[in-house]
Each structure stands twice: as C-alpha cells, then as structure tokens.
N, CA, C and O atoms as CSV, one atom per row, in Angstrom:
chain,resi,resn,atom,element,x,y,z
A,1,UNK,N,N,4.900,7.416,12.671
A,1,UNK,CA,C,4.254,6.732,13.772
A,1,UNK,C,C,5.348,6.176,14.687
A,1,UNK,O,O,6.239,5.390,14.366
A,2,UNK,N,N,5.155,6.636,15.687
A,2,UNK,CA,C,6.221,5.625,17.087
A,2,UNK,C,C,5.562,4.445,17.216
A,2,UNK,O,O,4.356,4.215,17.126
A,3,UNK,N,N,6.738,3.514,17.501
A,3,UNK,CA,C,6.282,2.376,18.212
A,3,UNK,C,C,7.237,2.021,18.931
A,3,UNK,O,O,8.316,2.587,18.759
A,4,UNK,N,N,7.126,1.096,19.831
A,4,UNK,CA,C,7.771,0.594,21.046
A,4,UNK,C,C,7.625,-0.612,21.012
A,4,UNK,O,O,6.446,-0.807,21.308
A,5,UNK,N,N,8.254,-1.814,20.775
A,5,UNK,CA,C,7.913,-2.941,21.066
A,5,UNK,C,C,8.577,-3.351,22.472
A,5,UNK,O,O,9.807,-3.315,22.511
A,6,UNK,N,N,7.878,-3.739,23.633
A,6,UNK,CA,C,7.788,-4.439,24.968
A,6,UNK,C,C,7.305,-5.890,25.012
A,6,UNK,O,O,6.757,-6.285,23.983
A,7,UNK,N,N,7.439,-6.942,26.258
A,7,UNK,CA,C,7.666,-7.921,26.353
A,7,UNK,C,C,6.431,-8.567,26.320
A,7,UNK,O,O,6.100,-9.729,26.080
A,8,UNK,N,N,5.642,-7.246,26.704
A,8,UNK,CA,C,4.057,-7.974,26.756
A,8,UNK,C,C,3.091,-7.825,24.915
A,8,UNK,O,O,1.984,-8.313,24.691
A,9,UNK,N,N,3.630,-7.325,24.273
A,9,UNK,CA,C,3.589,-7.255,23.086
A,9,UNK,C,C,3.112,-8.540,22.278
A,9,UNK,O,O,4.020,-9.347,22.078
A,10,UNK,N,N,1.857,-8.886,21.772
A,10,UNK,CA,C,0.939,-9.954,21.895
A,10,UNK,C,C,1.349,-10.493,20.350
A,10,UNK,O,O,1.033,-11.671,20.179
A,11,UNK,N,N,1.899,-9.943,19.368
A,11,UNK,CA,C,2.441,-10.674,18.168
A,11,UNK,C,C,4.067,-10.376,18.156
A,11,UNK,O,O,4.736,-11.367,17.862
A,12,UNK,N,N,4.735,-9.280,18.404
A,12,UNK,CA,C,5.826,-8.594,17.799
A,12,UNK,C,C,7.239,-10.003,18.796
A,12,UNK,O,O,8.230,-10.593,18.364
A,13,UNK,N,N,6.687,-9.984,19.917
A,13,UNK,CA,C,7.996,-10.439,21.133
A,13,UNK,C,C,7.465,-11.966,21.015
A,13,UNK,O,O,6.346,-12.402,21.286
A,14,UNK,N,N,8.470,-12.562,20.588
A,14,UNK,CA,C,8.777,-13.883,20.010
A,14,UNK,C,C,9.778,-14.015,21.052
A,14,UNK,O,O,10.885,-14.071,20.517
A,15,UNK,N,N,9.849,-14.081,22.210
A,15,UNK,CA,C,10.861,-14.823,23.153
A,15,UNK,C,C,10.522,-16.233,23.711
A,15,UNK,O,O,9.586,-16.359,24.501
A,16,UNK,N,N,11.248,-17.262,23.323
A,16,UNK,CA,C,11.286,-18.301,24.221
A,16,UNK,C,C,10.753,-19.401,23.092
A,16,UNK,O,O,10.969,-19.165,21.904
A,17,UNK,N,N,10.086,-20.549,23.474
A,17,UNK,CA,C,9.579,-22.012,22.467
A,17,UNK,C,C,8.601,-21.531,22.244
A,17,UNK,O,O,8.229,-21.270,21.100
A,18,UNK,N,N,7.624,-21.178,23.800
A,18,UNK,CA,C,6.268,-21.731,23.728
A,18,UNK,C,C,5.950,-20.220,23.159
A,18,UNK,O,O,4.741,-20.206,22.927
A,19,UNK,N,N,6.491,-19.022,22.856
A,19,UNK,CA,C,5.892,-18.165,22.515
A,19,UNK,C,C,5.934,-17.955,20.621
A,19,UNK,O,O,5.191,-17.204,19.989
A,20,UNK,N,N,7.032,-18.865,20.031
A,20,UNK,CA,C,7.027,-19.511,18.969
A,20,UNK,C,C,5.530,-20.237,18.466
A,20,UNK,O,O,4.702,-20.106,17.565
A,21,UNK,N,N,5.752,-21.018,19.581
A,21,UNK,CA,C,4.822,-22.321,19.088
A,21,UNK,C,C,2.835,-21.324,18.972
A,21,UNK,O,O,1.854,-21.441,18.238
A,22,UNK,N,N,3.041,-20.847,19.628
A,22,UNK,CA,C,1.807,-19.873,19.904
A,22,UNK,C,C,1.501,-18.776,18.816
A,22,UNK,O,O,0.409,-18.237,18.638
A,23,UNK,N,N,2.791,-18.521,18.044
A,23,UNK,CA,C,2.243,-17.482,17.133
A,23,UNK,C,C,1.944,-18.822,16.010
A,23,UNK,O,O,0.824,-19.243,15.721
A,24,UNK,N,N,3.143,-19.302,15.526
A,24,UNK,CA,C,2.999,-20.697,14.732
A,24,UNK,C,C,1.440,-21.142,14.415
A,24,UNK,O,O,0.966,-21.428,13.315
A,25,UNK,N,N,0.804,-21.118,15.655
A,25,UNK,CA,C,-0.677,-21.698,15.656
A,25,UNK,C,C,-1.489,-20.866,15.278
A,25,UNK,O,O,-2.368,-21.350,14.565
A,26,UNK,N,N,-1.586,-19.425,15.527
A,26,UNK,CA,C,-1.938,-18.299,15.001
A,26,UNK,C,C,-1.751,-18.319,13.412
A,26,UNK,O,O,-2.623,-18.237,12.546
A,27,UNK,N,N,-0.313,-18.455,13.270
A,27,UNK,CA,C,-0.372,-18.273,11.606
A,27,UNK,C,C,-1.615,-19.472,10.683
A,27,UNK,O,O,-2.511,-19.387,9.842
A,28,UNK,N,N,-0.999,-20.415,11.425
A,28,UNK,CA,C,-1.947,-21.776,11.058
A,28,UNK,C,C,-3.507,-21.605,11.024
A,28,UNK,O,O,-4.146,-22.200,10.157
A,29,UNK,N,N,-4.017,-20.957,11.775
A,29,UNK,CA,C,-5.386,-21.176,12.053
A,29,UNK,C,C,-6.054,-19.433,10.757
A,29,UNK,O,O,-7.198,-18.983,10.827
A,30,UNK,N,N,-5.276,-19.034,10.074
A,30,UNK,CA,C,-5.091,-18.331,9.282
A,30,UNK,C,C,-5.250,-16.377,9.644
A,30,UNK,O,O,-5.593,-15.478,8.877
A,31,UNK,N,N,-4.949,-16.337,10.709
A,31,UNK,CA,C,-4.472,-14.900,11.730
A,31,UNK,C,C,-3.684,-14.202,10.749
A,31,UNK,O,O,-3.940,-13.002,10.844
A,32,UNK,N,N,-2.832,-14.431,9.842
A,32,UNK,CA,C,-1.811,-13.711,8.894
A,32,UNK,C,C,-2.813,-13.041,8.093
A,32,UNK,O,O,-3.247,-11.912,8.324
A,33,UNK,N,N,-3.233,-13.963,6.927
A,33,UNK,CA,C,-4.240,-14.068,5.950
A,33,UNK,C,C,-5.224,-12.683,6.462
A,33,UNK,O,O,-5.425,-11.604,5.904
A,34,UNK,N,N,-5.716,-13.238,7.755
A,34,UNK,CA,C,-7.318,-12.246,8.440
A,34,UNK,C,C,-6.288,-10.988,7.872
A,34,UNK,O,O,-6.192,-10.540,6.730
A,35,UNK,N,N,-5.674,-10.662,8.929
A,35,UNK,CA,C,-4.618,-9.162,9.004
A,35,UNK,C,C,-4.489,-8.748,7.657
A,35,UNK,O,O,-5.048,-7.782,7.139
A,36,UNK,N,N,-3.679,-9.581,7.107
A,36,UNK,CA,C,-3.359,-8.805,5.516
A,36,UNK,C,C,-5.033,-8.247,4.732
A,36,UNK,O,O,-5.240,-7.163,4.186
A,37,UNK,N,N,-5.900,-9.253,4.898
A,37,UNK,CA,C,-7.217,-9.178,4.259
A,37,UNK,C,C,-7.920,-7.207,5.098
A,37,UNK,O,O,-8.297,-6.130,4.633
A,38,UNK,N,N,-7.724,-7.795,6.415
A,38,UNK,CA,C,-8.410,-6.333,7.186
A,38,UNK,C,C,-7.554,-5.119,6.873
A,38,UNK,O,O,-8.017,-3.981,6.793
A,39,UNK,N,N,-6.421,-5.396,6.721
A,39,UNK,CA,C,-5.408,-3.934,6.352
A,39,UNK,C,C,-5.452,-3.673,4.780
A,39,UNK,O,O,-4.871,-2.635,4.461
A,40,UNK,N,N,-6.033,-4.413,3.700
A,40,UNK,CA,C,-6.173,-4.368,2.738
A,40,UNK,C,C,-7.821,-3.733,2.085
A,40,UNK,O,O,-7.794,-3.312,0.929
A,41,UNK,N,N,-8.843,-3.700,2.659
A,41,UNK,CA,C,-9.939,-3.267,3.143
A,41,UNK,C,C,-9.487,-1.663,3.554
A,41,UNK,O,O,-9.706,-0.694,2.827
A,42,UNK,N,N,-8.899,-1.615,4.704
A,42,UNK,CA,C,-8.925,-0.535,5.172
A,42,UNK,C,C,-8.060,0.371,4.409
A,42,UNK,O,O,-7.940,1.426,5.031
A,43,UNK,N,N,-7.390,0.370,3.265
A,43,UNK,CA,C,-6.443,0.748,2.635
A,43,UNK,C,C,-7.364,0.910,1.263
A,43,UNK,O,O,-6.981,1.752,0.451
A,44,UNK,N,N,-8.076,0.455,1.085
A,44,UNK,CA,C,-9.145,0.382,-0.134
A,44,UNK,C,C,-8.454,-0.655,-1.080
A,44,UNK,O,O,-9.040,-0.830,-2.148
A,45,UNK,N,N,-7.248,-1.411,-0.859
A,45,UNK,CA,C,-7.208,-2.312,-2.114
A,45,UNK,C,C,-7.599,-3.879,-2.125
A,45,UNK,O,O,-6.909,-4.892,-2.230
A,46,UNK,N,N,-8.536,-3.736,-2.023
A,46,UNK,CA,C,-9.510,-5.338,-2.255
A,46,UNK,C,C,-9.238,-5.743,-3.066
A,46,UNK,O,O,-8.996,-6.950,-3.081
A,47,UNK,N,N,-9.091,-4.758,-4.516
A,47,UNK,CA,C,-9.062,-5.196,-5.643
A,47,UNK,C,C,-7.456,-5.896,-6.328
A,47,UNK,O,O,-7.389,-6.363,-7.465
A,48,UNK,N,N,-6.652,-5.853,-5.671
A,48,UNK,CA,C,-5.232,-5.478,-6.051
A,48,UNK,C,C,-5.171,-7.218,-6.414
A,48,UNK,O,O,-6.015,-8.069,-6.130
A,49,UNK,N,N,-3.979,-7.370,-7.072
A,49,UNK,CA,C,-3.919,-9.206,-7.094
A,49,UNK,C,C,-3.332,-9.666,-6.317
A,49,UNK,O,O,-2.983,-10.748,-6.787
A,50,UNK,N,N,-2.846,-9.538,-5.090
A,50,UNK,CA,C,-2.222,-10.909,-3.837
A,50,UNK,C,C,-3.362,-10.452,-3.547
A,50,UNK,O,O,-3.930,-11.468,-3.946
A,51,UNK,N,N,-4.094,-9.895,-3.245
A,51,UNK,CA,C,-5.501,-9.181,-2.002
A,51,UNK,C,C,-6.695,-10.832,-2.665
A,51,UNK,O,O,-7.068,-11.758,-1.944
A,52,UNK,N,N,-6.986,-10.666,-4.122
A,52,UNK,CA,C,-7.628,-11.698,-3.999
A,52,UNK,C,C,-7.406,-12.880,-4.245
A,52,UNK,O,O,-8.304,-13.711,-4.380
A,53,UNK,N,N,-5.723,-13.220,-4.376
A,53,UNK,CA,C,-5.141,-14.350,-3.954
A,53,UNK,C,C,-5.479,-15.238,-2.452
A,53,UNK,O,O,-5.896,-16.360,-2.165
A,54,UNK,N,N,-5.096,-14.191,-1.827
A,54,UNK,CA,C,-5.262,-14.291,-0.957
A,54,UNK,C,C,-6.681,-14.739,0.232
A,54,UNK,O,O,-6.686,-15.244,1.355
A,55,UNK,N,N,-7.914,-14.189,-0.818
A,55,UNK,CA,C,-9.330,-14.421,-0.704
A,55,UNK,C,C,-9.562,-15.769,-0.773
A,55,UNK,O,O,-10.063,-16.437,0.132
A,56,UNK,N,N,-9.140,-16.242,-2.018
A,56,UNK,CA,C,-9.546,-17.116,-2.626
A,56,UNK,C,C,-8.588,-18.648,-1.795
A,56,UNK,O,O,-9.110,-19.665,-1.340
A,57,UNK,N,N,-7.499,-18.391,-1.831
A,57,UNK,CA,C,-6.026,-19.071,-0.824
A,57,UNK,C,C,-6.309,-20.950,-1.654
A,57,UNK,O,O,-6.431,-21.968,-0.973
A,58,UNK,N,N,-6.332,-20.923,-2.644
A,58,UNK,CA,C,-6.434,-22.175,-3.195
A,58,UNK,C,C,-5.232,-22.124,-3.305
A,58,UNK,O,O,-4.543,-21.115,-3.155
A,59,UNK,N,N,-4.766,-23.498,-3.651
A,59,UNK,CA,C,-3.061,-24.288,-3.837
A,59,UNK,C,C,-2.706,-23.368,-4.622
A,59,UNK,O,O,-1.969,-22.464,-4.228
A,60,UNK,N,N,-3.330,-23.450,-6.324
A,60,UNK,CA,C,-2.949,-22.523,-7.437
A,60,UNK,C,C,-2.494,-20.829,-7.256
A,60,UNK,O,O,-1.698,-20.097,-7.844
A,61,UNK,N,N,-3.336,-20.675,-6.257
A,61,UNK,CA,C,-3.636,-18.703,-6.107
A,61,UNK,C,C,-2.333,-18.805,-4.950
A,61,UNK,O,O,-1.898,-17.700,-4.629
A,62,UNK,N,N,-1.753,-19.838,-4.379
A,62,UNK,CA,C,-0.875,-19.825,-3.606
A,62,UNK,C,C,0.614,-19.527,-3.837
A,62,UNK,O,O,1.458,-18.803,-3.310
A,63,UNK,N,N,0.559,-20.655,-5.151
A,63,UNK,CA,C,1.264,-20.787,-5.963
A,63,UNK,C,C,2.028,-19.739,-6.636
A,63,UNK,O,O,3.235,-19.575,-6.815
A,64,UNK,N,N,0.711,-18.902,-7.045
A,64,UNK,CA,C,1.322,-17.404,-8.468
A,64,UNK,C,C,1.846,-16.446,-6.975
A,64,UNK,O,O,2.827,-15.728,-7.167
A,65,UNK,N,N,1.098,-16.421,-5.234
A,65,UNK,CA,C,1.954,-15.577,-4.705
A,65,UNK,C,C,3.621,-15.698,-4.204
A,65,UNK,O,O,4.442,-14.905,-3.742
A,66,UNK,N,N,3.618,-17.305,-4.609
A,66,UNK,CA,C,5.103,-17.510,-4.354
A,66,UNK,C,C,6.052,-17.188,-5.399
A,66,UNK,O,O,7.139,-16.612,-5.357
A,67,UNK,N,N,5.263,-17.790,-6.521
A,67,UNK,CA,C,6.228,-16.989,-7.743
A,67,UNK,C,C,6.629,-15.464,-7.664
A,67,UNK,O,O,7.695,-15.108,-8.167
A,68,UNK,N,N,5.923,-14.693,-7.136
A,68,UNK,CA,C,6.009,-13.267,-6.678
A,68,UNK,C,C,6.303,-13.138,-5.565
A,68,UNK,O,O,5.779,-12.128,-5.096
A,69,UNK,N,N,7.190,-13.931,-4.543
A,69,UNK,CA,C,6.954,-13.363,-3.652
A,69,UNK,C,C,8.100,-12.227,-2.880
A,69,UNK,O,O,8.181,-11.712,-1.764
A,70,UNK,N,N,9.018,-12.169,-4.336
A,70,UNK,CA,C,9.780,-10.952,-4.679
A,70,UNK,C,C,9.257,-9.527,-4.560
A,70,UNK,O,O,9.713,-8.516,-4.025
A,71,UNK,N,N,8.395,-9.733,-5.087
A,71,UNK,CA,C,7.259,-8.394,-5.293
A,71,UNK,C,C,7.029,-8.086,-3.757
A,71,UNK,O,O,7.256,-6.939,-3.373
A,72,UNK,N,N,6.592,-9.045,-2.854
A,72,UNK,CA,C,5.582,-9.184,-1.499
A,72,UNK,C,C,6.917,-8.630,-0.807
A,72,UNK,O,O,6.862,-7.454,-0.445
A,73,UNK,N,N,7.751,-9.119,-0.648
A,73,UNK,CA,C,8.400,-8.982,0.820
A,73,UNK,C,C,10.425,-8.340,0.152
A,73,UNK,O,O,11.048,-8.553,-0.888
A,74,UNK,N,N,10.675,-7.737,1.131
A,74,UNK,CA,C,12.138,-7.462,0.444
A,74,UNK,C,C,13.261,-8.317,1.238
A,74,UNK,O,O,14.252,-8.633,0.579
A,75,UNK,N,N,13.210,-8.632,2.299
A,75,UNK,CA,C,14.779,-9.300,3.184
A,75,UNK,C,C,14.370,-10.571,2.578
A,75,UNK,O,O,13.203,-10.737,2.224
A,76,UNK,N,N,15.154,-11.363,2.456
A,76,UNK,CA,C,15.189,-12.786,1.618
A,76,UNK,C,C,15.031,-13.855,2.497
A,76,UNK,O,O,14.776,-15.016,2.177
A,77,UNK,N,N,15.218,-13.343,3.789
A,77,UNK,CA,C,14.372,-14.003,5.288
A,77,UNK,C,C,13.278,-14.424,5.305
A,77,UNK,O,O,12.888,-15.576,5.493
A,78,UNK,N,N,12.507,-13.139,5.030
A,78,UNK,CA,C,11.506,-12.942,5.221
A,78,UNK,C,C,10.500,-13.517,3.770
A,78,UNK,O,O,9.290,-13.723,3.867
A,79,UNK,N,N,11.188,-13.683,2.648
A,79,UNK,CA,C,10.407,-14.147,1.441
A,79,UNK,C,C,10.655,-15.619,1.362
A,79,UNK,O,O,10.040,-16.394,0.630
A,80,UNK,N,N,11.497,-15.886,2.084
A,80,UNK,CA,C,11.686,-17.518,2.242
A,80,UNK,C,C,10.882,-17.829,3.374
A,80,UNK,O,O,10.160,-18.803,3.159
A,81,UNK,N,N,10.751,-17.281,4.618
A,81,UNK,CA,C,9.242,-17.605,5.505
A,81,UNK,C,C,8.090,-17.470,4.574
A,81,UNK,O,O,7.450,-18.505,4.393
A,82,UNK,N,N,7.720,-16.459,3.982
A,82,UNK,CA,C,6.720,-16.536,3.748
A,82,UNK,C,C,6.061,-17.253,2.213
A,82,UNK,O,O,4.916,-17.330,1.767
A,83,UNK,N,N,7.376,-17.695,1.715
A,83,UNK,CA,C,7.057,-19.044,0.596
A,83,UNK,C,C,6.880,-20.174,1.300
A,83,UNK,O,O,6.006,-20.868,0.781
A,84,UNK,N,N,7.370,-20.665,2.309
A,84,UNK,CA,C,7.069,-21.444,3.062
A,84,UNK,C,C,5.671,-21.678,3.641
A,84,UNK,O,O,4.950,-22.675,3.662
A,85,UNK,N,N,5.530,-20.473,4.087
A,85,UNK,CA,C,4.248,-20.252,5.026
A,85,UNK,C,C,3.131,-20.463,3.860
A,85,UNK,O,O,2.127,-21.059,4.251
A,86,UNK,N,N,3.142,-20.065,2.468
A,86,UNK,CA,C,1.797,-20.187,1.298
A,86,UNK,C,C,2.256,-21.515,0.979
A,86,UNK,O,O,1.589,-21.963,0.046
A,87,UNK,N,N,3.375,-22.540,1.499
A,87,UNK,CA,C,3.181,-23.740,1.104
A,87,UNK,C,C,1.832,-24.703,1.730
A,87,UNK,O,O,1.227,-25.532,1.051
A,88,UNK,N,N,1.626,-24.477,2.729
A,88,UNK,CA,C,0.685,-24.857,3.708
A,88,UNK,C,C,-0.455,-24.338,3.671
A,88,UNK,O,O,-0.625,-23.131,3.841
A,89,UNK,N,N,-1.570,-25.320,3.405
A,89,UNK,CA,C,-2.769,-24.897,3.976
A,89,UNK,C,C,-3.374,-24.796,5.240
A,89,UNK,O,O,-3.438,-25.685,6.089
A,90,UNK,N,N,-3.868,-23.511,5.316
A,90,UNK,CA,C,-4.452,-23.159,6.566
A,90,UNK,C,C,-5.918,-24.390,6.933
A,90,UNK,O,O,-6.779,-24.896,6.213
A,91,UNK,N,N,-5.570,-24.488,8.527
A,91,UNK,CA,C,-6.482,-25.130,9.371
A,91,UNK,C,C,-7.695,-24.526,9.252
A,91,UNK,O,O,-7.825,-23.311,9.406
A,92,UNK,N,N,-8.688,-25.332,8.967
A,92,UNK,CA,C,-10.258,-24.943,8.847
A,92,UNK,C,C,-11.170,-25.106,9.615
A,92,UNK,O,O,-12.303,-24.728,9.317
C-alpha cells in the first residue's frame, strides 16, 4: 500500500502546539481505543486478548496491557507512550 503523508493529514502531521494539543484530546476522549477496536473487527480478531482488554478498559485490564506492552508495540518510544497513555482513564 502507498501512502503519502501531507500537511493536511488529519491524524499523521503533528506540526506545531495546538496540533499536539488536538490530537492529545482525541486520544483522551478515547479516538485510539475506537480505531484499535474498528481495525480489530475488521480483521476478525475480537476475540484476541488486548482486543478485549481493551473493551472492557478497566484500571486492571489496563494494567495486564502494560505489562505486555512489549508484545503491543516494538520502538521503546512508542511502548513508553503508550504505557503512559493506558495509565489514564479515558474521558466519558
């Protein structure tokens, strides 16, 4: 698959504060979660275990995806955002 990422690019182009602060609120209001849940559906694995970690998103189910979150993600960037990010509960 090609892709191109450009400036008008509505998640990928992170330039500047306020375009920070804007995905930030996105993640918060639980936009990550939706995505992983809809690409997980469409992939057929509902059943898999972060999939209904992730359903469920209690402290505990948060918890076992951070302990794993070796498994989830490979750059150590990116598994330290996103232990971070399952520290927090999403806005309801």
């Amino acid at each position: 698959m090609l892709y191109r990422q450009h400036a008008g690019n509505v998640v990928g182009a992170n330039v500047g504060v306020k375009a920070k602060l804007a995905r930030w609120q996105k993640l918060r209001e639980g936009w990550l979660v939706k995505q992983a849940l809809l690409i997980a559906d469409i992939l057929g694995y509902n059943d898999a275990w972060p999939i209904q970690k992730l359903k469920r998103y209690h402290f505990i189910d948060r918890l076992a995806l951070i302990a794993n979150v070796n498994k989830l993600r490979r750059r150590l960037r990116d598994r330290v955002a996103l232990a971070l990010f399952l520290l927090l509960p999403l806005k309801k």
